[in-house]
VOPAGU-2260 file (C-alpha; in pm, 1 decimal, decimal comma):
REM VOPAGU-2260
SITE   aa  ch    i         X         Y         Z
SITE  UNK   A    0   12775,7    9468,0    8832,5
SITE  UNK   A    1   12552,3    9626,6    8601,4
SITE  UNK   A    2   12246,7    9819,1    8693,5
SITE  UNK   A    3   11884,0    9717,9    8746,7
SITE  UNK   A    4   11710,9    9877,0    8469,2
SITE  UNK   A    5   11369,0    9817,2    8466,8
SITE  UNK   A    6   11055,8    9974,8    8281,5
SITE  UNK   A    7   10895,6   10215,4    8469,6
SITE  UNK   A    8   10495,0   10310,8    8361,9
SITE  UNK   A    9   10300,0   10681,6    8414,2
SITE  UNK   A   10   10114,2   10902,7    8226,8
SITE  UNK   A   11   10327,8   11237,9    8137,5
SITE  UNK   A   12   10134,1   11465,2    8068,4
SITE  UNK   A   13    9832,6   11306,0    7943,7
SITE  UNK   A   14    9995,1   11028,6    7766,7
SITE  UNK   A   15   10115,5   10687,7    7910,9
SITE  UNK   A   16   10483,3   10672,2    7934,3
SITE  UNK   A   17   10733,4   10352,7    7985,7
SITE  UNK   A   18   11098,7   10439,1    7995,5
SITE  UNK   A   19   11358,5   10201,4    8066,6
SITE  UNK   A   20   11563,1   10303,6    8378,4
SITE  UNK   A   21   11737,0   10260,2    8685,9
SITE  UNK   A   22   11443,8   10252,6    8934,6
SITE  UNK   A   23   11645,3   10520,7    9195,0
SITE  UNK   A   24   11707,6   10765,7    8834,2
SITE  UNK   A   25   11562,5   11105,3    8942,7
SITE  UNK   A   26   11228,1   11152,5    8795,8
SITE  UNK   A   27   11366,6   11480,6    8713,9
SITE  UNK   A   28   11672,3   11321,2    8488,8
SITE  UNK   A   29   11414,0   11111,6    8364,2
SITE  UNK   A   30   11179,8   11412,7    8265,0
SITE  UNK   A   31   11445,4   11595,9    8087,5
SITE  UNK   A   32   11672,2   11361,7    7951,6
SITE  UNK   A   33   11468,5   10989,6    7874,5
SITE  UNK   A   34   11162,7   11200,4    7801,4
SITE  UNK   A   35   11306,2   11525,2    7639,7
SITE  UNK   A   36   11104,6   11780,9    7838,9
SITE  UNK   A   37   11343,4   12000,4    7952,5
SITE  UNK   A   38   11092,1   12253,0    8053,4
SITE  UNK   A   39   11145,0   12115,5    8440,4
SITE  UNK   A   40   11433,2   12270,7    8574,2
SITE  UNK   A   41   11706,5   12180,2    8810,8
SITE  UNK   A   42   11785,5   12481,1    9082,9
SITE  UNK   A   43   11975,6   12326,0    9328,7
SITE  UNK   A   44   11917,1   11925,1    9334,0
SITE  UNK   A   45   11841,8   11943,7    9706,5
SITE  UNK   A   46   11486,4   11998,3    9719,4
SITE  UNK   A   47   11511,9   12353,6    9821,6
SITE  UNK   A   48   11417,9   12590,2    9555,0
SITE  UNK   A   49   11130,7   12440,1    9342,8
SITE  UNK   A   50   11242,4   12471,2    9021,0
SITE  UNK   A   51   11209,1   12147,6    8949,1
SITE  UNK   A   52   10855,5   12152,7    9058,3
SITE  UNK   A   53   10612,9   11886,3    8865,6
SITE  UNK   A   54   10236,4   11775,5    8932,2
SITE  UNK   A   55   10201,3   11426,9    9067,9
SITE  UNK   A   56    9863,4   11275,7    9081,2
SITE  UNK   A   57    9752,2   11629,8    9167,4
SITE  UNK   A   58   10020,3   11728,8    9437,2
SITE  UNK   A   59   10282,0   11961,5    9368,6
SITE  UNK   A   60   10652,4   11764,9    9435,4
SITE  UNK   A   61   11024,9   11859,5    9385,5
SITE  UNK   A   62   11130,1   11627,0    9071,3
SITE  UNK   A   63   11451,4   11630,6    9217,5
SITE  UNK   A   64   11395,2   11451,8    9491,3
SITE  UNK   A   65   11172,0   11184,6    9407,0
SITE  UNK   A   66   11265,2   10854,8    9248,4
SITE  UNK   A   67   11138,4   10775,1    8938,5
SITE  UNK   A   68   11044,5   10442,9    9059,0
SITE  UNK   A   69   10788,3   10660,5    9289,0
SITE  UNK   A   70   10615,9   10785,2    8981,6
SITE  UNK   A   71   10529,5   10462,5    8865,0
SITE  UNK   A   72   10113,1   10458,6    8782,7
SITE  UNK   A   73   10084,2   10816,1    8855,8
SITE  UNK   A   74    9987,7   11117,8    8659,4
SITE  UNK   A   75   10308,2   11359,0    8592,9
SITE  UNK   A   76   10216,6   11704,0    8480,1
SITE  UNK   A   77   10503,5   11931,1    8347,8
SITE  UNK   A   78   10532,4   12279,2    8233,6
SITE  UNK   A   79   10528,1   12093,4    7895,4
SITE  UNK   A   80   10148,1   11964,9    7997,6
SITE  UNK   A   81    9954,7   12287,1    7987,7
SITE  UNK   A   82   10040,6   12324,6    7619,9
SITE  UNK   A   83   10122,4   12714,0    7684,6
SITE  UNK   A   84    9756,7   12792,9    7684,5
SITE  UNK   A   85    9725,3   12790,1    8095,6
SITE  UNK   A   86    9586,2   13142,9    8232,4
SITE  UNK   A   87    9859,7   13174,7    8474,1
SITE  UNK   A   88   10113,2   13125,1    8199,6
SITE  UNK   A   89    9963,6   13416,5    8042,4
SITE  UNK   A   90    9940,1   13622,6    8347,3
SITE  UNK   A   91   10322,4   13587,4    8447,1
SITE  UNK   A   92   10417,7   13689,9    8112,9
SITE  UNK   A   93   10193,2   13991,6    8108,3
SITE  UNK   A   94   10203,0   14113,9    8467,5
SITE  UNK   A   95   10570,8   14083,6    8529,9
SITE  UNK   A   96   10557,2   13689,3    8714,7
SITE  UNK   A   97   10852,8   13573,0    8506,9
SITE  UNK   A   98   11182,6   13709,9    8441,3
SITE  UNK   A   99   11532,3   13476,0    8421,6
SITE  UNK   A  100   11275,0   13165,0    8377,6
SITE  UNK   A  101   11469,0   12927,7    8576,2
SITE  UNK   A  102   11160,3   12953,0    8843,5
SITE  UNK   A  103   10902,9   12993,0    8641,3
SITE  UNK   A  104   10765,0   12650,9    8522,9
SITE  UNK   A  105   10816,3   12538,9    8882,5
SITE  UNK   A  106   10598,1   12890,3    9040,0
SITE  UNK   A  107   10343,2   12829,7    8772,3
SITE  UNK   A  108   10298,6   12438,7    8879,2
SITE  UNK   A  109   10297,1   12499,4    9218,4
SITE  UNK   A  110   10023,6   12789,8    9200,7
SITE  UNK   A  111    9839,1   12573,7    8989,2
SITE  UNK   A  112    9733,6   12358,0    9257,9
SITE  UNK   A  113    9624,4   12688,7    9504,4
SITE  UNK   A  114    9262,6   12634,5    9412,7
SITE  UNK   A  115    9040,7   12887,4    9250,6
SITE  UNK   A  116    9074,5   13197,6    9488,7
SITE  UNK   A  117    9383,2   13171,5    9721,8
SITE  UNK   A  118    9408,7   13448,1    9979,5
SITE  UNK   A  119    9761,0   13597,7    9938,8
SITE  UNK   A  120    9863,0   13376,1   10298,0
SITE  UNK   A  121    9727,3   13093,7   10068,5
SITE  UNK   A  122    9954,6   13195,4    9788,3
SITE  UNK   A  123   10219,9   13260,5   10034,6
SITE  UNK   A  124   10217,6   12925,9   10168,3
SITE  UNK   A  125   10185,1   12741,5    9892,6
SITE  UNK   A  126   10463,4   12861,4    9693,5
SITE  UNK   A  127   10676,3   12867,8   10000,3
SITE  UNK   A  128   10895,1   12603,7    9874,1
SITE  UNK   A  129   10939,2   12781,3    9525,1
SITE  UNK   A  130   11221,1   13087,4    9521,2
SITE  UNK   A  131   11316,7   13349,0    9262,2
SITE  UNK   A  132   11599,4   13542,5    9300,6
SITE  UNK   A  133   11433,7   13807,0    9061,5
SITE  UNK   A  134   11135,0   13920,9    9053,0
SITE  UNK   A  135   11063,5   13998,3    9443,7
SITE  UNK   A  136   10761,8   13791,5    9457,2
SITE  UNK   A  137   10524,1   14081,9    9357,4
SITE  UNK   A  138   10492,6   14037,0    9017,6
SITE  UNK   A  139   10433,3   13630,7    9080,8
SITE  UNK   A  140   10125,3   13742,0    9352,0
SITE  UNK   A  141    9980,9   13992,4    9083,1
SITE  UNK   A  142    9983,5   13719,7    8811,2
SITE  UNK   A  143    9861,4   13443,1    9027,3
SITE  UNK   A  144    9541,0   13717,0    9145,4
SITE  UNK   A  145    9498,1   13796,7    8771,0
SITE  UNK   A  146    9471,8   13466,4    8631,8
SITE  UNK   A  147    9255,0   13355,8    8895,4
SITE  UNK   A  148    9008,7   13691,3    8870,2
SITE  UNK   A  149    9037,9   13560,6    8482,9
SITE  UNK   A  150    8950,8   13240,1    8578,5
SITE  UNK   A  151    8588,3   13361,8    8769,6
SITE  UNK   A  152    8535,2   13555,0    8509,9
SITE  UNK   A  153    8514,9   13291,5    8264,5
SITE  UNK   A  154    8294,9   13058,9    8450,8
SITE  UNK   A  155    8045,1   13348,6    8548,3
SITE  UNK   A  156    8027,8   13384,2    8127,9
SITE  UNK   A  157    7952,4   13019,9    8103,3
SITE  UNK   A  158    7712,5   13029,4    8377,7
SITE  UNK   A  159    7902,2   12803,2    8575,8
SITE  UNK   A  160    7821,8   12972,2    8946,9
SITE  UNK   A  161    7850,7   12810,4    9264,9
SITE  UNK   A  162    7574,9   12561,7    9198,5
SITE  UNK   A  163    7714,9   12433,8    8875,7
SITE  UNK   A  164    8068,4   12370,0    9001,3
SITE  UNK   A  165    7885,7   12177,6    9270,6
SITE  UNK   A  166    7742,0   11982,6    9027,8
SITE  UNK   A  167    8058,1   11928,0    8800,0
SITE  UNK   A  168    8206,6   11800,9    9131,1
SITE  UNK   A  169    7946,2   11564,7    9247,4
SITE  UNK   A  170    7964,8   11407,5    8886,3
SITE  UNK   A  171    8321,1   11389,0    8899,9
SITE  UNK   A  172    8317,6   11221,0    9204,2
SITE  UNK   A  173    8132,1   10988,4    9092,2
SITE  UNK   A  174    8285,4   10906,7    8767,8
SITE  UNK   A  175    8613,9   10846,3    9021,0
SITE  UNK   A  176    8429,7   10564,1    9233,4
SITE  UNK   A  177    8331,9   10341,1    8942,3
SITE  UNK   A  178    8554,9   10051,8    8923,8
């Protein structure tokens, strides 16, 4: 008996997507070999080292584990998806956050949803579910502090305090409730 292909529908990375799969195909095997974006990583196919960490509809998942059938209508973000131009891609490779690479696409993902200012337990936490076997985690907490610092820095330049980010949220909000 033959296989239940199906086409399967999400935005990747900005862009709306339809591949042709098995519904139960890893959304990781589907990332890197239907969609060429081999910039996700496979650690240990068990959901246990992060590596294959993607953004889904804002949350930080292991690729690995999830279906791809799960990812249909969502928003995927890869590695691939911040175009190389994200502060915290700049800040590993400057402060010492990446070494082998095999966790770094994951670690950057998964700090990417922290927030603006994570406390180090914050960063902790949140990466908890990410492991490198080579940098000691030091040079990953400097980079993630960096590009963060960078990140206030830029929006105290623009003017964008407190007050305005309220405002850019309360409009955003509101752009999200209109049918």
């Amino acid at each position: 008996m033959t296989p239940a292909f199906r086409p399967i529908a999400f935005v990747l990375n900005g862009r709306r997507v339809a591949v042709r799969v098995h519904p139960l195909k890893r959304l990781l095997d589907v990332l890197r070999e239907d969609c060429r974006l081999t910039g996700t990583k496979e650690g240990c196919g068990e959901g246990e080292c992060g590596a294959c960490t993607v953004i889904v509809d804002g949350k930080a998942v292991n690729s690995c584990l999830v279906p791809v059938a799960q990812a249909a209508g969502t928003r995927v973000t890869t590695i691939e998806g911040l175009h190389g131009r994200h502060r915290l891609q700049a800040a590993f490779a400057e402060l010492g956050g990446a070494q082998c690479g095999i966790c770094t696409p994951g670690m950057i993902l998964a700090a990417s949803t922290l927030g603006p200012k994570p406390t180090l337990d914050e960063v902790r936490t949140g990466l908890a579910g990410n492991i490198c076997r080579c940098t000691g985690y030091e040079g990953i907490y400097r980079a993630i502090k960096a590009a963060n610092k960078a990140r206030g820095a830029r929006r105290e330049a623009r003017g964008e305090g407190r007050e305005a980010r309220g405002t850019a949220r309360a409009r955003t909000a509101a752009r999200r409730r209109r049918p």
